[in-house]
Steps between C-alpha positions, in 0.01 A plus 500: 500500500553186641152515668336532163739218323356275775157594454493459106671169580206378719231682280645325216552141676158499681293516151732276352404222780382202350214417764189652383392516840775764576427698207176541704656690734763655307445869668434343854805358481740774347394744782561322812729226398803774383620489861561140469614487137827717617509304838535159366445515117700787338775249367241250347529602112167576342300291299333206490273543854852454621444868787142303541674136581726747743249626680307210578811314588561758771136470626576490863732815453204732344387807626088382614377698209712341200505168677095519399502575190793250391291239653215562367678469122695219605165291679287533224629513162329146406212575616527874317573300146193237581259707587566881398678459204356767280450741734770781456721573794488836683272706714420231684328275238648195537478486897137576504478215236680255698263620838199394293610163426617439845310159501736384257814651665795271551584490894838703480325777291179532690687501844741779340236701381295484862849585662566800299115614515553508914776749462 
C-alpha cells in the first residue's frame, strides 16, 4: 500500500512540475527515478515541482539513469520555452525538437543533451 501511495505521489507531483521541459519527460522520469524519489525524496510534500526541485538537488546522489533524465529537464527548459514552445510534450517530441535546433542550443542544454545521447 505504501508502495502505491508513493507512486501516486510521484505520478501526481511529476505532471504537476512547473518546467515544461520536465513535462517532456514525464514517463522517462516516473520509471527510473522511483528508486530515488523514496531514497531521498519521499518526505518532500507534493506539488509545485517541489519532488522535481528534490531530485535535481540530489543530482550527484542519482541512480545513472534518473540522473539523465533530471538533467536533461533541468538543462534545457529555456531553451524548450524559446524554441519548442508549441510542440506538445511526450513521445519524444520535444527532444527531437530541441536536436533540430541544436545550432541555437544554449551551452548547458546542448552539452546535456550530447551527454545523455552517449549513454
Amino acid at each position: 500500500m505504501k508502495t502505491m501511495v508513493s507512486l501516486a505521489a510521484l505520478v501526481a507531483v511529476m505532471g504537476a512540475a512547473q518546467s515544461a521541459t520536465a513535462q517532456m519527460n514525464l514517463r522517462e522520469i516516473r520509471s527510473v527515478c522511483m528508486s530515488d524519489y523514496h531514497s531521498y525524496c519521499s518526505g518532500v510534500m507534493p506539488g509545485s515541482g517541489r519532488i522535481f526541485a528534490c531530485l535535481n538537488e540530489h543530482m550527484s546522489k542519482l541512480s545513472p539513469a534518473c540522473a539523465k533524465v533530471v538533467g536533461v529537464a533541468a538543462q534545457c527548459d529555456e531553451d524548450h520555452k524559446k524554441l519548442c514552445p508549441n510542440v506538445p510534450p511526450g513521445d519524444g517530441r520535444t527532444r527531437a525538437c530541441l536536436i533540430a535546433h541544436k545550432q541555437q542550443l544554449s551551452p548547458a542544454c546542448a552539452a546535456t543533451l550530447a551527454r545523455a545521447a552517449s549513454k
